[in-house]
C-alpha positions as CSV (number, residue, x, y, z in Angstrom):
1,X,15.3,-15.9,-18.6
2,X,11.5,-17.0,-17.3
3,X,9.1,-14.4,-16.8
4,X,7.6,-14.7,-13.5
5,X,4.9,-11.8,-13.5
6,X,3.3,-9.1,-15.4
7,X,3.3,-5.5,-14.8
8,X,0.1,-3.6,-16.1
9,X,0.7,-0.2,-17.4
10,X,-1.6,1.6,-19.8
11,X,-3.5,-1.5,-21.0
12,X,-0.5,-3.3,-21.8
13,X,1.3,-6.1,-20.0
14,X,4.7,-6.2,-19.7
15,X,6.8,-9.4,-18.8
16,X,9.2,-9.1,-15.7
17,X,11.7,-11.4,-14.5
18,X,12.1,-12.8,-11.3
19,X,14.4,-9.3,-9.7
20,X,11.5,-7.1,-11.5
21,X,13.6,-6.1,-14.7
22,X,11.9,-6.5,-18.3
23,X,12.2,-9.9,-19.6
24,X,11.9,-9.1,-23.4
25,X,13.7,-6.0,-24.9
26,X,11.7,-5.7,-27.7
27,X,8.3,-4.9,-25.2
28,X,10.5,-1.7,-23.8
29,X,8.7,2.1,-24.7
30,X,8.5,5.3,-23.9
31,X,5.3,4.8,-21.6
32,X,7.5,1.9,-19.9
33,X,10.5,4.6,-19.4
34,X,8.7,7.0,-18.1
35,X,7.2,4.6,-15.1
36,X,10.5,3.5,-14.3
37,X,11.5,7.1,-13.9
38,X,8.9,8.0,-12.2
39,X,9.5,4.9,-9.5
40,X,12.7,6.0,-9.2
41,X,12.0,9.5,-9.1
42,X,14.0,10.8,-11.4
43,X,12.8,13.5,-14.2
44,X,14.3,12.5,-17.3
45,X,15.7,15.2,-19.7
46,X,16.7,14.8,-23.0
47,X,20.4,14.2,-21.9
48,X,18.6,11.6,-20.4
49,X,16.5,9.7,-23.4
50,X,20.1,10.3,-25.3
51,X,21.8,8.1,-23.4
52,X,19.2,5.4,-22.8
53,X,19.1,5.1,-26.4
54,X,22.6,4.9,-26.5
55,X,22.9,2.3,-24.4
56,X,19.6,0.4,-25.9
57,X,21.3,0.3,-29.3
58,X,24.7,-0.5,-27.7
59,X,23.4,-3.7,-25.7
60,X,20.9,-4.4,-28.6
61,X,24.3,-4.7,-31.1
62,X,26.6,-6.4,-28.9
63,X,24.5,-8.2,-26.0
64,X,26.7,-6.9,-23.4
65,X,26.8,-3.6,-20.9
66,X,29.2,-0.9,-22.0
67,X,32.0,-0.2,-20.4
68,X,31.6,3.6,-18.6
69,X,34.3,4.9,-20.6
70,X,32.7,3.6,-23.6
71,X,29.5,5.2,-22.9
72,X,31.2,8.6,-21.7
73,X,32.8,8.9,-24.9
74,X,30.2,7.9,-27.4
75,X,27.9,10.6,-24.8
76,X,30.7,13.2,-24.8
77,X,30.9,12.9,-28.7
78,X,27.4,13.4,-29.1
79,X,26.3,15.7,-26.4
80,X,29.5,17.7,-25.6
81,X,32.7,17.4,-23.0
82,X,30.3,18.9,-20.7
């Protein structure tokens, strides 16, 4: 993966690819969620930060995208059927 430009947020610099997604996982915080959210308009809720960090830890351990079923069972586990 090449980074092919920088997007300056709060002083810090963080390195995107070339289709605009963060080139290094280990640069990715809450300031960095929030933008994205905010771009996309969406207003995160703590449903929300559960299951990005679910699937942060998830793609972190294995390298790979969960299966949905994966991910609504780990989220129904932890957050209710509902």
């Amino acid at each position: 993966m090449f980074i092919t430009e920088y997007l300056n947020l709060y002083g810090k610099r963080y390195p995107l690819d070339d289709k605009g997604h963060l080139a290094k996982m280990s640069e990715w915080d809450a300031p960095l969620r929030d933008w994205f959210a905010e771009k996309e308009k969406i207003q995160l809720t703590e449903d929300h930060h559960e299951v990005i960090a679910y699937l942060r830890e998830y793609f972190g351990k294995y390298r790979l995208h969960p299966v949905p079923r994966i991910v609504l069972e780990a989220m129904a586990e932890k957050l209710g059927q509902e």
